[in-house]
C-alpha positions as CSV (number, residue, x, y, z in Angstrom):
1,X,-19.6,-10.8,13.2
2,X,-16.5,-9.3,12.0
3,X,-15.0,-5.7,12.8
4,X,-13.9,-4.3,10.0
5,X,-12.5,-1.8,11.4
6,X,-9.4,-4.0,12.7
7,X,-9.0,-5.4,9.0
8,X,-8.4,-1.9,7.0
9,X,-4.9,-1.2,7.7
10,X,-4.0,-4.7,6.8
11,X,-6.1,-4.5,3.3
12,X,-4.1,-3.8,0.0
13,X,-5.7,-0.4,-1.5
14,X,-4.1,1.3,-4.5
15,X,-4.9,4.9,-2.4
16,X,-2.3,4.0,0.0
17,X,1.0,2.5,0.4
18,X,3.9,1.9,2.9
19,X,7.2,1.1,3.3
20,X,10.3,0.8,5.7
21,X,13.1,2.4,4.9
22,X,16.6,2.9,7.0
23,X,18.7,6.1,6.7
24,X,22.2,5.1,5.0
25,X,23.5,8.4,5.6
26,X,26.9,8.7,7.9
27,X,25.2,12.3,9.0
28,X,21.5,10.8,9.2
29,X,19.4,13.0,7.8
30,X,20.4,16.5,8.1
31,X,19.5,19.0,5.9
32,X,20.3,18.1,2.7
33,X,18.4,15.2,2.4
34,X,15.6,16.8,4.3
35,X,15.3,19.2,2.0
36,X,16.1,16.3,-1.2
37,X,13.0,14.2,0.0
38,X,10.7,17.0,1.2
39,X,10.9,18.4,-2.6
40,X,11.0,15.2,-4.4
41,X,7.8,14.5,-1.8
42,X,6.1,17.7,-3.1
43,X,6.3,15.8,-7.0
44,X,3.5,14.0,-6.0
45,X,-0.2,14.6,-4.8
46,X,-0.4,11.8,-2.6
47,X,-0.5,12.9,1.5
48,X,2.8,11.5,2.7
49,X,3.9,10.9,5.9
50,X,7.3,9.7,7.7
51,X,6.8,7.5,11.2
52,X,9.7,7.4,13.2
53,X,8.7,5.4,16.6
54,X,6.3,7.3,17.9
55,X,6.6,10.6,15.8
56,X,4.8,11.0,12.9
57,X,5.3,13.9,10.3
58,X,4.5,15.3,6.8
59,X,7.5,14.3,4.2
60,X,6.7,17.2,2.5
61,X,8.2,19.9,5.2
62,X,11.5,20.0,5.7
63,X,10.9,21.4,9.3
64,X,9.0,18.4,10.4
65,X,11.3,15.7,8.3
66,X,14.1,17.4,10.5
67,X,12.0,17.2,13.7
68,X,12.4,13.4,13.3
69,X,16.7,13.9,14.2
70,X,16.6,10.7,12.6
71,X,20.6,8.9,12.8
72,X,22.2,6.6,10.4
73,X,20.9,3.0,10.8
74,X,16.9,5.0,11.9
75,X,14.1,2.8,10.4
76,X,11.4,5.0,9.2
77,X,8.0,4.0,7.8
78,X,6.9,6.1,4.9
79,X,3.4,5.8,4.2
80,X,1.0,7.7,1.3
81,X,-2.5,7.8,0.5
82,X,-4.1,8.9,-2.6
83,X,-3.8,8.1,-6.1
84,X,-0.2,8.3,-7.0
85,X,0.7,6.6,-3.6
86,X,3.2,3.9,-5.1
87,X,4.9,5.6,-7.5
88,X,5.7,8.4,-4.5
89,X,7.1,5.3,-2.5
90,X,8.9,4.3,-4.8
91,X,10.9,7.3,-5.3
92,X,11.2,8.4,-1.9
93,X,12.5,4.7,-1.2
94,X,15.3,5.2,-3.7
95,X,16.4,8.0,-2.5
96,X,17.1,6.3,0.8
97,X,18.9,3.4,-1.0
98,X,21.0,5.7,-2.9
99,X,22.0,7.5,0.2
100,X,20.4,11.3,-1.1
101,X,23.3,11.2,-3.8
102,X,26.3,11.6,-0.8
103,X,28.6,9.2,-0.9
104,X,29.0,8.5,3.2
């Protein structure tokens, strides 16, 4: 018999999403882009969450986004559940490529 259990997080749902994403930004991200994603994150009704190692925090706070003192070069997993999971991913994931608008 097979636990199920150990197979969910590896099943495709359209309720929930992830994705890696690395922080461009010469500064990391400080407050400005905090505050960018936390308001871009608050767009959308999905619960979304940023995982940094061990640390996991709502993308909606800036507080907590900031807890993360995430450096340039950080891989962070951004993951969403609920019905407008993807489309929150992939805006929050281009913000990250295009560096929060800053050009270093």
């Amino acid at each position: 018999m097979i636990d199920n259990s150990e197979l969910r997080d590896e099943a495709p749902s359209g309720d929930s999403a992830a994705r890696t994403v690395v922080v461009a930004n010469q500064l990391g991200l400080h407050a400005r882009p905090a505050a960018r994603l936390a308001q871009e994150a608050q767009n959308f009704e999905a619960a979304i969450t940023i995982v940094s190692e061990s640390q996991e925090v709502d993308a909606k706070s800036i507080l907590d986004i900031l807890t993360l003192a995430a450096a340039q070069g950080s891989a962070l997993e951004l993951r969403a559940e609920g019905a407008d999971a993807a489309p929150a991913l992939d805006c929050l994931e281009e913000l990250f490529k295009n560096r929060f608008g800053e050009e270093k």
